[in-house]
N, C-alpha and C positions, 0 to 999 in steps of 0.2 A: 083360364087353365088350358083351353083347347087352342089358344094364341102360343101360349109357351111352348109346349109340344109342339108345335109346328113350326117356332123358330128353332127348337134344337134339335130337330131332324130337315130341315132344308138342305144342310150341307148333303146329306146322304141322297135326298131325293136327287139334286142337280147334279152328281157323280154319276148317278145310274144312268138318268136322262143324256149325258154328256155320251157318257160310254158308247150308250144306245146309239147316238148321232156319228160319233168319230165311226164306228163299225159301219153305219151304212151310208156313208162318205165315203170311205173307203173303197166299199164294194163299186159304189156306182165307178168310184176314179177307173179300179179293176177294168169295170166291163167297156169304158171309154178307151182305154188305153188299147188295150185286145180287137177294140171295134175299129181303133187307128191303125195298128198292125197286124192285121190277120193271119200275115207269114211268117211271122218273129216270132221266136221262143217266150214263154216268160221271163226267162233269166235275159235274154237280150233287152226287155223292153225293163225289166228293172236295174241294170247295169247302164242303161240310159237315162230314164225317168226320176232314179230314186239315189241320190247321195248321202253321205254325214253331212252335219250341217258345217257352216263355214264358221259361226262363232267357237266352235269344237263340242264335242260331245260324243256322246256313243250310242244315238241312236241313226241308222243309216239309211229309216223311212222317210227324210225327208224328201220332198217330190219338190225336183230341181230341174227350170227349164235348161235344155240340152244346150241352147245355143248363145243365151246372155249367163249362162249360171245362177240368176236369180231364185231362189227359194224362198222371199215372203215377203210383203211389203214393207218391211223398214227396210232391205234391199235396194228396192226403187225411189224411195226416199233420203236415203244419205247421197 
């Protein structure tokens, strides 16, 4: 009984958990990026850092290095 309940709530747990992790990824990237450019606005350092992605889409958080264009390893892989 206590196995079945906990197979049909795992998808919920690992979402949270997930959530929890992308936010504080996020933040650290935040304080890295700020700690590389001290004198830059945030809007300069995300109109540099942070693209759409290249397969297309409509989220524009993708963190895109500035000078190969690379945004994720299957990039560097094909």
């Amino acid at each position: 009984m206590i196995r079945g309940y906990g197979q049909y709530w795992k998808h919920v747990v690992s979402n949270r958990r997930l959530a929890i992790w992308t936010i504080m990824f996020f933040s650290k990237l935040v304080k890295h990026l700020k700690h590389l450019h001290q004198k830059k606005s945030w809007k300069w350092i995300t109109k540099r850092y942070f693209r759409k992605p290249n397969h297309g889409g409509n989220d524009r958080w993708t963190l895109t290095c500035p000078l190969t264009n690379i945004q994720t390893v299957e990039d560097v892989l094909d």
